[in-house]
N, C-alpha and C positions, 0 to 999 in steps of 0.2 A: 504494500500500500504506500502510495506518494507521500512525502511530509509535511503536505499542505493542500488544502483545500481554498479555492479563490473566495470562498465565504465566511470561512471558519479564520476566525483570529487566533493561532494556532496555541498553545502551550505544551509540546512536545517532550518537555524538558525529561519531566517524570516517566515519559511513556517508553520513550528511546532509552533510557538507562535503565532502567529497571524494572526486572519481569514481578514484580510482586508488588502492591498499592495499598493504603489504608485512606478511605475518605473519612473526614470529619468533617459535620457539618454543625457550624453556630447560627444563629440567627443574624450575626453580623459578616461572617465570614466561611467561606469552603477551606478546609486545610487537605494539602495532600499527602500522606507520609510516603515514606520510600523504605522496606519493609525487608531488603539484602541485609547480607551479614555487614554487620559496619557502616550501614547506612545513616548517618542523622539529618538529610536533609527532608525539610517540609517546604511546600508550594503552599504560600498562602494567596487566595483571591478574596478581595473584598468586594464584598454583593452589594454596597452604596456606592465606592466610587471606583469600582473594577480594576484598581490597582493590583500588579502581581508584584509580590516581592517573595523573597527566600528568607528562612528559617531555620531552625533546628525543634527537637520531636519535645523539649521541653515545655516550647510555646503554644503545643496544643492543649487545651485549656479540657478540664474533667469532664466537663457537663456536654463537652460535642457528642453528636451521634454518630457514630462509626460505623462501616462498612466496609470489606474489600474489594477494590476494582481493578483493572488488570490494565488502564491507560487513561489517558484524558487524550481526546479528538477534539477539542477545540470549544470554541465558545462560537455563539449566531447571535446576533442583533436581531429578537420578532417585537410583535405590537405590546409584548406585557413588560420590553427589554431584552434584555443580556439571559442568554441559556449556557450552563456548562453541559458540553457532551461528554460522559465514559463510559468508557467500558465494562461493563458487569459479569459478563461471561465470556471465555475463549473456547477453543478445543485443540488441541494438539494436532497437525497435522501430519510431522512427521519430523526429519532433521536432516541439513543440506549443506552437507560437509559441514558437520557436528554443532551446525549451529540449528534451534530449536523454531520453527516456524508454528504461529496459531494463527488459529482464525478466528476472528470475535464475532459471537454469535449471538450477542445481545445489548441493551447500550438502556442509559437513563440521562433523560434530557432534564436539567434541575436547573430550574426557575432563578436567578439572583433574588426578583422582589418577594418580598413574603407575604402580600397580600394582592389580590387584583383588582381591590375596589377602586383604583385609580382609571378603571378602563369602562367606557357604556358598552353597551351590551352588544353594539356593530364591534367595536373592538374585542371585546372579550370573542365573539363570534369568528371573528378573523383570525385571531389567537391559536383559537380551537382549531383550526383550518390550516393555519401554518403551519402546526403541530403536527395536526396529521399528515402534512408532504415531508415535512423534516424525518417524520417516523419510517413513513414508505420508503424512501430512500433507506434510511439505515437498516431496513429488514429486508432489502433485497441483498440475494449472493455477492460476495467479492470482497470484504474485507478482512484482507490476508496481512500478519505483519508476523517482523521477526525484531527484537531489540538487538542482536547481535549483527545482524546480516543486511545489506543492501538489496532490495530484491527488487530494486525499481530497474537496475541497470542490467544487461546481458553482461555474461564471462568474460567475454571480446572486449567490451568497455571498461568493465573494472581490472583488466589486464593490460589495459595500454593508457593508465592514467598515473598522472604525477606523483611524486611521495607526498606534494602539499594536499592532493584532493583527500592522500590515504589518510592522514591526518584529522580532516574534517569531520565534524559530528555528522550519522546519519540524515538529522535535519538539514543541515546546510550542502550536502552533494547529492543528496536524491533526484532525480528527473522531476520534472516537474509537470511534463506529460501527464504522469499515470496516479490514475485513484483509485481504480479498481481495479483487482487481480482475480485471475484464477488459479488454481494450483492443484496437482497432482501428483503425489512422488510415490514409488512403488517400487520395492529391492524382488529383484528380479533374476535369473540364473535359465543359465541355456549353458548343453554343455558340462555343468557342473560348475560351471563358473559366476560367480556372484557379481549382481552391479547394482548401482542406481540410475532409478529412470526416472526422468524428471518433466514435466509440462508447465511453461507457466502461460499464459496469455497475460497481457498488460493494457489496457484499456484505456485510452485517451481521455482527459477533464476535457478537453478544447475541442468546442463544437461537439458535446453531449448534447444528448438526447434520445425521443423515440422515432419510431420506423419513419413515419409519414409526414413528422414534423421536422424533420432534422435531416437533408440530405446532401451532398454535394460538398463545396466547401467556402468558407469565407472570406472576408478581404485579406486574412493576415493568411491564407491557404491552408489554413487546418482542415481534413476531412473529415465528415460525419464518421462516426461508429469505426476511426481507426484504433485497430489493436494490433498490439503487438504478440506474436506468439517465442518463444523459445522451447527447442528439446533439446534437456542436457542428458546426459549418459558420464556417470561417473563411476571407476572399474580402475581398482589397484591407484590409486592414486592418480590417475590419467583423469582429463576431463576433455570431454567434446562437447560441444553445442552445434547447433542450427534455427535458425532465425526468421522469419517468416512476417511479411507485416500484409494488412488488409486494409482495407478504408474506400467509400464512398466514392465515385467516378469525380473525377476533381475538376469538374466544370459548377458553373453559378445553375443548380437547377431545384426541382420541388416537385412533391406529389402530395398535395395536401389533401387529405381525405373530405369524401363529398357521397359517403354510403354508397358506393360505388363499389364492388368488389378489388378492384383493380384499376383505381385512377389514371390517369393518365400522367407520366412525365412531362412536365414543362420546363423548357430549356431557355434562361433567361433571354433576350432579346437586346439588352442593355448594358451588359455587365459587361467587363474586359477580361473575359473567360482567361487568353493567353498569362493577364498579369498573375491572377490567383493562383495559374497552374504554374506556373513559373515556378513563384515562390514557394509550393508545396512540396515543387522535386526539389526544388534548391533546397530546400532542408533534409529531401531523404536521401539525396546524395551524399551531402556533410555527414550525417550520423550515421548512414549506411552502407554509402557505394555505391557499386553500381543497381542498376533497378532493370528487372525484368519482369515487367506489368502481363501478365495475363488476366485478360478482359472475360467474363463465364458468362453475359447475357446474351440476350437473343437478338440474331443480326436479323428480324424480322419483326413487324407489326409496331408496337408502341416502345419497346427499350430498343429500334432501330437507331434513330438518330444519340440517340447517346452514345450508343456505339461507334458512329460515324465521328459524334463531337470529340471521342477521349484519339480515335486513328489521329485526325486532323493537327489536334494539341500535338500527338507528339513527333508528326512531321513537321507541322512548321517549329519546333523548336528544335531538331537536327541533332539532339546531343549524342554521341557516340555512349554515353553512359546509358542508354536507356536502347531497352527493345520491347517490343510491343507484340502480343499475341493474342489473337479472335478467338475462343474456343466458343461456339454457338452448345451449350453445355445441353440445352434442352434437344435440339435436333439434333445432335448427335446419340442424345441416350435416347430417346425415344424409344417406344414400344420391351421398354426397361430393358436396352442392352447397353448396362455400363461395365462390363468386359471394353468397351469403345473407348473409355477412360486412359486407356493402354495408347492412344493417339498420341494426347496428348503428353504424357509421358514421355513418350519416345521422342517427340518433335522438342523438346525443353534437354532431353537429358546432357546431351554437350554442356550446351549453358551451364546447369547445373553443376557436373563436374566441373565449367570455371568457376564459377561462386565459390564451392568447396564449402568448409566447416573451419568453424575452428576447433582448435586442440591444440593441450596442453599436456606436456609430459608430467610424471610422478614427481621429478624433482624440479617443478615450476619453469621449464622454457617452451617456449609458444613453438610449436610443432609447425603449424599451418591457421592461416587467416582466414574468415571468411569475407570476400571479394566484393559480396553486394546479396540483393536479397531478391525473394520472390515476392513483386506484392499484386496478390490476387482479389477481384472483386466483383461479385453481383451487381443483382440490383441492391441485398438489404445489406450485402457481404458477410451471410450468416449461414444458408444452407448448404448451395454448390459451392461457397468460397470454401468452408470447412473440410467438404469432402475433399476438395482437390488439394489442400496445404497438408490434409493427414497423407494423402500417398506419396508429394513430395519428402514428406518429414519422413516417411516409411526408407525412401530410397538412399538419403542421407545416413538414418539412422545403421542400413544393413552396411553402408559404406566403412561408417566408425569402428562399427562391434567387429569387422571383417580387420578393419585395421589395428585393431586395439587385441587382438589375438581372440575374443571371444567366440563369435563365428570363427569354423572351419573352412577353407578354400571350398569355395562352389555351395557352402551352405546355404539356405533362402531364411530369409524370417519367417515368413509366410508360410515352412513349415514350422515352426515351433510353435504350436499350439497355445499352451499354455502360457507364454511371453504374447503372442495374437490376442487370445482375449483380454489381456489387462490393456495391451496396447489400442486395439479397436474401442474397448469400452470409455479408458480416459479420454480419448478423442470427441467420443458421443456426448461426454460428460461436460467434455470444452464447450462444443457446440450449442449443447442446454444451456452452460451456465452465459455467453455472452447472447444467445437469440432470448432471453429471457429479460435480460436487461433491456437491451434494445425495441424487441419486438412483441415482450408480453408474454410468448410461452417459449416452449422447448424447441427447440431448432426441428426442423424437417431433415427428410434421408438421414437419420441417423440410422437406421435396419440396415442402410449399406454401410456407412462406419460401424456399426457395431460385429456385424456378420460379413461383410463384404461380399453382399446378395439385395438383390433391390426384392421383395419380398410383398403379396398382396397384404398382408397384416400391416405393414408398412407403409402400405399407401392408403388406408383407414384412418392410421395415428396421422398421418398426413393431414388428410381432410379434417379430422378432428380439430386439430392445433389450427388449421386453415381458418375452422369457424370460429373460433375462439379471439386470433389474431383480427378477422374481423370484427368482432366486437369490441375488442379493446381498442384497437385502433381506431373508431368510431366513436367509441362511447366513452372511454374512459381513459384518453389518452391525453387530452388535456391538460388532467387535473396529473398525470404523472409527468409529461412535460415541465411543468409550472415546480412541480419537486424537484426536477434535478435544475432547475435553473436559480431555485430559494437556497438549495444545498451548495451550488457552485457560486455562489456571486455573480449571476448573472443579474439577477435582482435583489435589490436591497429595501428590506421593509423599512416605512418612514411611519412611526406611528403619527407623528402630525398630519399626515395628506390626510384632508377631508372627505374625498369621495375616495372608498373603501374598489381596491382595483379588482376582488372579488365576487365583486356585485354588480354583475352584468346586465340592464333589465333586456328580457327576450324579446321578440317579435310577437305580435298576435298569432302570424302563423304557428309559430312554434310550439303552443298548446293548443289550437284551433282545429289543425290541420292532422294530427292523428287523433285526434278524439273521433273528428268526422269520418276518418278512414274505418277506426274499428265499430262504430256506430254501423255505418254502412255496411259493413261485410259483415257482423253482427247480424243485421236485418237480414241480409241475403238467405244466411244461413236459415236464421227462422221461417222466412218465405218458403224456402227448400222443404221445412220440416213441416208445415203446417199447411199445406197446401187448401188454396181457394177453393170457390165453388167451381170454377172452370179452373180447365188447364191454363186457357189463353189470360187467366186474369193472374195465375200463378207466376205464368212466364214473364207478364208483362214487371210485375214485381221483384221478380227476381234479376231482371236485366235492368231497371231503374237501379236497384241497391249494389247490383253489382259493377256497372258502368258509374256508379258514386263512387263506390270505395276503389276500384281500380285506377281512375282517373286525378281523386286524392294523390295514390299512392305517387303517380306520375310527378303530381306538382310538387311531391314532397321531394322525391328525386330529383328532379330539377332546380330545389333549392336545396339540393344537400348541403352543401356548407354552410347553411344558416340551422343542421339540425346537428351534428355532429359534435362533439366537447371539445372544443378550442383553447389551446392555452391562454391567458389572460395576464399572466405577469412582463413577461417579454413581447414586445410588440412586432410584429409581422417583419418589420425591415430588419430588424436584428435576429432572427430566425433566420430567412432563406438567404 
């Protein structure tokens, strides 16, 4: 997890040093103890004038009420004030080169004031409201930390960095990119021989968001829903990596939901697409190398011209570090033959071989570098991106274990069973945990990562997740927009602004218009079940209610964006 949040006014102090915490809590004051052997320092914050200063465990005063917590995440400014965030519960997740990684699986957000009569009942109501997007966010998956360990940086990075960076508190060298992680580590043995397997993805603060609100990228060229993945492999002291990033087609574009199953892409008109893409590569070139973008949408129907916009970018910008590849993901698997998969593979594999991996020997000298990275992208960059970075990450991976003595000459992964399922399943598990964040449920074709068979049961869960994405996407995607953008700093509450940003009033349509719809088809039904004295008087009633409620239905589609849950804290131009 990143060491800072653009919302959160950070207090790290206690969190980064020390795996063990005591809160106390005065009515004047939070104290925080540090609970290691030889520890005496305390965090004290004062809840009148939010001043931090440091202490020792004498100064905590008898009468506080005490509790253990496992970190402080920061402090937010909402409408009742100043909140401390910590942590209350972790779980161990495993240990990465013996250093101990948790995941905190629970948090308590504590009030500085100690009463809220200072707020009317629109503020105390908005309170309520921020609270619950500050909460949502903190109870979705990805908050992975380690107090010993940097986990924000790849191998490669914290191997080619100064003695002054090595020096530096976690706090002050962490990436600032990432705030949410995934993690997977599993000791593992083929052969009879023992390793660690590792997955992390790392998840971009910059230009968060959900599926349909958040796309493309912005003036500064950050991409929607870029993550970053790594697979280490550590065996005898040796360590390998490989690096993979994803993100958002890096043109100015949008598909804002309008109950539509599948809106349509809009590709700005006005924007200086070349400047934003520019800057985008210019930064994935600085931190990664060279870039070999393969594009997974469809070179047909509605993700056409995107597909044409991302060719376009990267010919007129020439650069010998970049290569470009169409894989049309859907026409080629069709009629489920992703055995076809194998195309593209074959057509990358050179490249890939130059990218190479990094590694590092037992006794710490860098073996081999990795050259530049694969970065792959859908439309959401969350189902076909996943599949295709797990088989890259696959051919990498047989590379290492092959070089690293593991594997025997001519052996496959792909028969090792046993190392297959742990490996196919964390994959799966990748793909849940970042299409969950982004898009509301579990990633799609995980039956093919999981089993490496596209599977009819799997195209059920498919459709399932499908309906579901639709509804959230529609309905309830606003109100988690508006979360991660109260959580990031994107918006900052002013409890002085007078009109409550909230409190949207709707259109008459907006409650008019499905009342009359289910009214109408309502009656239809009835007409159907109760039938007139004549047929013709039957029909005639049943084609009035049901030419009402059909033709409702039409108008209401046609003003879909006036029916759908729109975020309301960040305004439109800061969005696309």
């Amino acid at each position: 997890m990143a060491a800072f949040f653009r919302s959160l006014h950070f207090i790290w102090f206690s969190y980064l040093c020390f795996a063990f915490l005591l809160r106390h809590i005065t009515p004047e004051k939070f104290y925080v103890e540090a609970c290691d052997d030889g520890a005496d320092d305390v965090l004290i914050i004062d809840r009148v004038s939010t001043e931090v200063t440091l202490a020792v465990k004498k100064d905590v005063p008898p009468s506080a009420v005490t509790r253990p917590i496992f970190g402080i995440l920061g402090t937010i400014h909402l409408v009742a004030g100043n909140y401390l965030i910590v942590i209350t519960k972790k779980t161990k997740v495993g240990e990465f080169f013996n250093h101990v990684i948790w995941k905190a699986t629970d948090f308590d957000v504590l009030s500085y004031k100690k009463t809220m009569l200072h707020l009317t009942d629109i503020q105390l109501q908005d309170n309520k409201t921020f609270l619950a997007m500050l909460n949502h966010v903190l109870n979705v998956d990805g908050f992975y930390f380690s107090t010993t360990y940097d986990l924000t940086h790849t191998l490669q990075r914290l191997s080619n960095t100064s003695p002054e960076f090595q020096e530096m508190s976690l706090l002050e060298r962490a990436d600032q990119r990432f705030v949410w992680n995934v993690i997977a580590m599993h000791s593992c043995s083929i052969n009879g021989k023992y390793f660690d397997w590792i997955l992390i993805s790392r998840r971009s603060c910059f230009r968060a968001g959900v599926r349909y609100y958040v796309r493309g990228i912005d003036s500064e060229g950050h991409a929607a829903n870029f993550v970053e993945t790594e697979q280490i492999v550590h065996y005898n002291g040796s360590k390998a990596s490989f690096v993979q990033t994803r993100g958002s087609i890096p043109v100015f574009w949008s598909q804002r939901p309008n109950l539509k199953y599948k809106p349509r892409p809009q590709i700005s008109k006005v924007a200086n697409h070349m400047d934003g893409f520019q800057r985008h590569f210019d930064s994935q070139v600085i931190i990664y190398g060279k870039q070999v973008i393969i594009n997974l949408i469809n070179q047909k129907g509605s993700e056409k011209p995107l597909e044409q916009a991302f060719a376009t970018m990267v010919s007129s910008l020439g650069s010998g570090l970049m290569r470009y590849i169409a894989f049309d993901f859907h026409k080629e698997c069709k009629n489920m033959r992703w055995d076809r998969l194998s195309i593209l593979l074959d057509q990358v594999a050179e490249m890939q071989d130059e990218l190479s991996y990094f590694l590092v020997d037992s006794a710490g000298q860098v073996v081999t570098n990795q050259e530049g990275v694969f970065r792959s992208n859908c439309m959401d960059c969350l189902d076909r991106t996943n599949v295709i970075q797990s088989l890259l990450a696959r051919r990498s991976l047989q590379a290492q274990l092959q070089r690293l003595g593991v594997l025997h000459v001519g052996q496959k992964l792909e028969e090792q069973d046993e190392f297959e399922k742990i490996y196919k399943n964390a994959w799966a598990d990748n793909a849940n945990a970042c299409a969950k964040q982004y898009a509301g449920t579990g990633a799609l074709k995980t039956d093919f990562t999981r089993t490496g068979k596209r599977t009819h049961l799997g195209l059920i869960m498919d459709g399932w997740n499908s309906m579901i994405r639709y509804y959230k996407n529609n309905f309830s995607d606003g109100f988690r927009q508006d979360s991660i953008d109260l959580f990031l700093g994107n918006y900052s509450v002013d409890e002085l602004e007078s009109h409550s940003p909230l409190s949207v009033p709707r259109d008459w349509k907006f409650l008019a218009l499905p009342i009359i719809m289910v009214v109408a088809f309502s009656m239809c039904i009835i007409c159907l079940l109760m039938a007139g004295d004549t047929w013709t008087e039957t029909l005639a009633y049943v084609l009035f209610w049901g030419v009402a409620s059909i033709g409702t239905f039409f108008i209401i589609l046609y003003n879909g964006k006036d029916f759908v849950d729109a975020p309301r804290l960040v305004q439109k131009e800061k969005i696309d």
